[in-house]
N, C-alpha and C positions, 0 to 999 in steps of 0.2 A: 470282809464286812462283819460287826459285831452289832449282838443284839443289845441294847438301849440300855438307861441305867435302870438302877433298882428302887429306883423313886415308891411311895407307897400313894395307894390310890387317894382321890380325893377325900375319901369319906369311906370306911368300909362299913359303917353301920347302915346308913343312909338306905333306905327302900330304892332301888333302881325307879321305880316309876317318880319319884320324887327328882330324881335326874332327869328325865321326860320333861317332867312336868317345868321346871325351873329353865331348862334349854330351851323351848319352845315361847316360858313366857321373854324372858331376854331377846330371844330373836323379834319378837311381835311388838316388844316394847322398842325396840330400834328401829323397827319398820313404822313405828307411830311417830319417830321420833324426827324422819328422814324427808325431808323437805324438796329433796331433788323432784322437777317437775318430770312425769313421766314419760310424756310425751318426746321430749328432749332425749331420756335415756332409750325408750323404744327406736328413735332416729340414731341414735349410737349404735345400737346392738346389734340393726339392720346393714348399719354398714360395715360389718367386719367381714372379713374373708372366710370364705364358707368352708361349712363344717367336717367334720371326714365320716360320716356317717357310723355312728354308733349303732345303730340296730342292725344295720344290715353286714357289719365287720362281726359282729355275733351270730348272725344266721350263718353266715361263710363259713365259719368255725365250726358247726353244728354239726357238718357233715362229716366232719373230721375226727370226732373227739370233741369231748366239750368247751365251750369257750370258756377259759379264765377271764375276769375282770379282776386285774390285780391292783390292790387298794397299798397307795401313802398314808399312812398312817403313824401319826408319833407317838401318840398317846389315847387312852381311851378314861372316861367317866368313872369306870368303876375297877378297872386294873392300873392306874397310872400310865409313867412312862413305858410305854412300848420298846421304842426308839427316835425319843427326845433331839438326838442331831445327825439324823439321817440327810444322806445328800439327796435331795429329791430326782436330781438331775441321772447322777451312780444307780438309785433305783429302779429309775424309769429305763434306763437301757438293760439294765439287768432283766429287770420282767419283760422286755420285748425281743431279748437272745434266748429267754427257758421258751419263749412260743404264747405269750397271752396276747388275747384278742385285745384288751383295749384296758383303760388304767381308770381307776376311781381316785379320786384326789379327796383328802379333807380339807376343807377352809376354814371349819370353825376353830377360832381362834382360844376361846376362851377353855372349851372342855378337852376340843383332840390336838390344841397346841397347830393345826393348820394355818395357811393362810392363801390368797388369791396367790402371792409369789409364790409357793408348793404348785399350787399346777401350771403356771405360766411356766415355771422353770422344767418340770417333768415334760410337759407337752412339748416345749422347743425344743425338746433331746431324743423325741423318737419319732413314728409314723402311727404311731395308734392314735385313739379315739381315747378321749376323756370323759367322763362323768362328773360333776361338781357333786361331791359327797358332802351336804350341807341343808340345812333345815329352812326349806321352802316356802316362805308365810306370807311373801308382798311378791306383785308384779313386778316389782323394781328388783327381786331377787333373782327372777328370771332373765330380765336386762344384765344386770351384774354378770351372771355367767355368761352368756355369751361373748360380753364386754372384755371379759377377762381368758377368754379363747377355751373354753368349756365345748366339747361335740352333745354333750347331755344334762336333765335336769333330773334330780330326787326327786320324788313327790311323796309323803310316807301320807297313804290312807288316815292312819288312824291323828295326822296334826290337822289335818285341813276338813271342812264341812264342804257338801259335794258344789256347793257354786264356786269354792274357791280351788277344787282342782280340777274342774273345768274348764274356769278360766286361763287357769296357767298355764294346764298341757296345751291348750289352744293358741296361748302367745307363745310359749315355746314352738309348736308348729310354725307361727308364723316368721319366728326370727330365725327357722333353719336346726335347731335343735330339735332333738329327740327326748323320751323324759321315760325314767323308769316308775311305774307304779308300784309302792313297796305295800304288800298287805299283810295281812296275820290269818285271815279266817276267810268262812266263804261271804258273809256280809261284806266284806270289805272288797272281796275278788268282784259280786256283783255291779258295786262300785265302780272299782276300773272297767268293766267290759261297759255300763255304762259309759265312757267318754271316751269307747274304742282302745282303750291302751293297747300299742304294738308293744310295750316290752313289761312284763311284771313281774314283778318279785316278790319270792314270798321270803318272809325274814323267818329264821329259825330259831331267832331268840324271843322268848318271851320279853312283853314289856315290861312284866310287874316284877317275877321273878327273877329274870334276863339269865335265865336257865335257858341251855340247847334245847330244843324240842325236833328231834329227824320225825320223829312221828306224825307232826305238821306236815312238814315239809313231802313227806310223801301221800299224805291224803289229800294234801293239796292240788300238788300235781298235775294227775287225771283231770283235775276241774278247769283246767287254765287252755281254755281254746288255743286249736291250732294254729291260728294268726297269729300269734306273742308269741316273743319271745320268753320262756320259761325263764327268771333265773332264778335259784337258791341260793340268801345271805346268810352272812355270819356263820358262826361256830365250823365252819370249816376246816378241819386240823390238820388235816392230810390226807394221801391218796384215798387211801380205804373211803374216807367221806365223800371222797369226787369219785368213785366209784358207785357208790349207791346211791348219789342222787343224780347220776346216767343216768342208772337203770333205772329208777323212779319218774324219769322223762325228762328232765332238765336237760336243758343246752346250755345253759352258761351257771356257770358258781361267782361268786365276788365273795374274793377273799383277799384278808388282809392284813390279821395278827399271828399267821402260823407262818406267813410271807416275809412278815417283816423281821421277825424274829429269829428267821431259820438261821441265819449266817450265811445262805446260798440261795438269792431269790430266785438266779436263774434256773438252778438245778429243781427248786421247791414247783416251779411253775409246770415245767416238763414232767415232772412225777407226777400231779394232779392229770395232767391231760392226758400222757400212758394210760394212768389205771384207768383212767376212763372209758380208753376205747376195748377193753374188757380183759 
């Protein structure tokens, strides 16, 4: 397996948070745009075949070594192509021979080149649990995922105002999904343990800068009740990272451009969860 082409990113001048900012409104402006009655889609999403339990395939892990969530990914916003014609299918059995708990998929189309077929196709080729890695704005988006065989929903704190991810981790409850709350800081942690989050995450990349920050990630932490599931995203490069944020308390990492990129997912995944267990 080889790592993707050498595409150049969308924009390298560009402010990252002006990336944010443009993905979020495009998502919102689709979801204004989307006339499907919702009710009909909530009666879809209920009826699919139930879920394989994402949160608690990461607690199982926990005890073991830390749970990988290994992310599909072809392309990112601000690095380009990753790897532009990866088989999502080759992937997915790859990360679930190296030992990861459960797989993150991208759907968004436009920026990380994803799409619903990415996780329909990785999901029907292993026994893990999925995540839909995609930006969370309508109720009808939470229907979509399930719709499309998704075990999990995003919810990134800092897109939604607290009635709106209230409500959604609440329909995601009720259609059998799980939903990760992603945060930056302790206002936002506050946030989720308001509407109970069983699994949160704290992202390591800044949004403005979209620079690593471990420093975060470990002051974080400590703050993240022991109900939830811990996990730490992005900037995740390799062992040594999944080694200190162990020992900084996390159970699970989601990673996904040091993954895709290695040439050996399998191998890449099993070296994260070794150094883990110390």
């Amino acid at each position: 397996m080889r790592p993707g082409s050498e595409n150049p990113p969308i924009d390298t001048v560009t402010p990252v948070a002006t990336y944010l900012d443009k993905i979020l409104a495009d998502h919102r402006a689709a979801a204004a745009a989307d006339t499907r009655a919702l009710d009909r889609l909530i009666e879809q999403a209920s009826d699919q075949p139930p879920t394989r339990g994402f949160a608690d395939r990461l607690r199982a892990r926990a005890t073991n070594g830390i749970a990988v969530i290994a992310e599909v990914k072809r392309r990112s916003p601000s690095k380009g192509d990753l790897f532009a014609d990866l088989d999502p299918i080759e992937v997915a059995r790859q990360y679930e021979a190296g030992g990861a708990s459960a797989m993150s998929v991208l759907t968004d189309q436009d920026y990380f080149g994803g799409s619903p077929a990415d996780l329909e196709a990785a999901r029907s080729a292993v026994q893990l649990p999925v995540i839909r890695k995609d930006f969370t704005v309508a109720a009808a988006d939470v229907c979509d995922a399930r719709i499309m065989g998704a075990d999990a929903i995003l919810l990134i704190a800092a897109a939604l105002d607290d009635a709106e991810m209230a409500d959604f981790a609440a329909l995601a409850t009720q259609l059998g999904l799980d939903a990760l709350v992603e945060i930056h800081d302790e206002a936002e942690l506050e946030r989720a343990q308001a509407i109970d989050a069983a699994v949160i995450g704290v992202n390591q990349r800044d949004l403005v800068t979209f620079e690593v920050d471990t420093d975060r990630a470990r002051r974080m932490a400590p703050l993240i009740p022991d109900s939830a599931v811990a996990v730490a995203e992005s900037g995740v490069s390799g062992p040594a990272d999944a080694k200190l944020l162990a020992e900084a308390g996390y159970s699970a990492i989601l990673v996904g451009e040091s993954l895709v990129t290695s040439g050996d997912p399998a191998a890449a995944v099993t070296a994260l969860i070794e150094a883990s267990r110390g």
